[in-house]
C-alpha positions in Angstrom: 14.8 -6.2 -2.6 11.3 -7.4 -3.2 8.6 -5.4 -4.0 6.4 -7.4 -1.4 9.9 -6.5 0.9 9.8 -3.0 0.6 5.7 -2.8 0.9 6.3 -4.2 3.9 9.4 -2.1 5.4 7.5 0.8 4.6 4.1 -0.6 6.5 6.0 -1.3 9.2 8.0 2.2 9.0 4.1 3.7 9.2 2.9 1.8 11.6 5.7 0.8 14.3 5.1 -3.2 13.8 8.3 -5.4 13.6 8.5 -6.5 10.0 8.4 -9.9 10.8 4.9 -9.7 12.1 3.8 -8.4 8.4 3.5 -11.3 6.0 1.3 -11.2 2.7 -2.1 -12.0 4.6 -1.9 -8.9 7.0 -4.7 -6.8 7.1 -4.0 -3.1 6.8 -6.9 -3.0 9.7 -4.7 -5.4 11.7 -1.3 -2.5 11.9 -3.6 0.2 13.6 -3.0 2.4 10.8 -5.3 5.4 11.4 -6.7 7.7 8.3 -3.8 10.0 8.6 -1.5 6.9 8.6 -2.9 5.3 5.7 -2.6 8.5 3.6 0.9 8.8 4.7 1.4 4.9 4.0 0.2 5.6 0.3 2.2 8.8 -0.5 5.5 6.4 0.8 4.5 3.7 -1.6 4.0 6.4 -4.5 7.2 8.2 -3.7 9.5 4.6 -3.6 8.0 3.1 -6.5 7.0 6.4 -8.4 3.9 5.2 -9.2 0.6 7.5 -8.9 -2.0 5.2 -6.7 -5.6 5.8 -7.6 -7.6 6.0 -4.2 -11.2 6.4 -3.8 -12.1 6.8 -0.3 -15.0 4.8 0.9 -17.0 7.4 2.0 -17.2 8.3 -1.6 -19.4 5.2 -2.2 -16.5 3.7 -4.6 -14.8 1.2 -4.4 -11.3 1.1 -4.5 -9.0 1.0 -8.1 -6.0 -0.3 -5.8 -6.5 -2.5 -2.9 -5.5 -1.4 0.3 -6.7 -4.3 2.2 -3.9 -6.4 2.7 -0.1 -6.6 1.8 -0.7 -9.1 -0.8 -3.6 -6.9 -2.2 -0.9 -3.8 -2.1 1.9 -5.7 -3.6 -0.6 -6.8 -6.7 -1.8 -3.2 -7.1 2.2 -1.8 -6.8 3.0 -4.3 -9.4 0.3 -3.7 -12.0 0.7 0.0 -11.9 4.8 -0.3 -12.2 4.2 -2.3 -15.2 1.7 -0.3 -17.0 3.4 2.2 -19.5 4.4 5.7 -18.8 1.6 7.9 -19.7 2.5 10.0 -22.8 
């Protein structure tokens, strides 16, 4: 499987839409993912992929290390961070 697959069994896991309506351009706005949801959304993503995903929330005036914005933008971010080395 994919990673852009799994990204996306795991969105829709978290947010009840049908797989097939997530493609690469879908908005994480667009899957009515609440706060609560999207925090659960990224501890799935670390867990499956045991990667450690930096997150700044917005209403810490940051902007985001990994973007959350769309699948494309979380399959990119899940990608880079599985291929950086282990930290030491």
């Amino acid at each position: 499987m994919t990673i852009e697959a799994e990204v996306i069994a795991i969105l829709a896991r978290q947010s009840g839409v049908a797989p097939a309506a997530i493609g690469p351009e879908t908005g994480i706005d667009a899957l009515g993912l609440d706060s609560l949801g999207l925090v659960e959304t990224i501890f799935a993503l670390e867990e499956r992929f045991g990667i450690s995903i930096p997150f700044a929330p917005a209403a810490e005036g940051r902007e985001r290390d990994f973007d959350l914005s769309t699948v494309a933008g979380i399959v990119a971010g899940v990608a880079a961070l599985r291929a950086r080395p282990a930290a030491a």
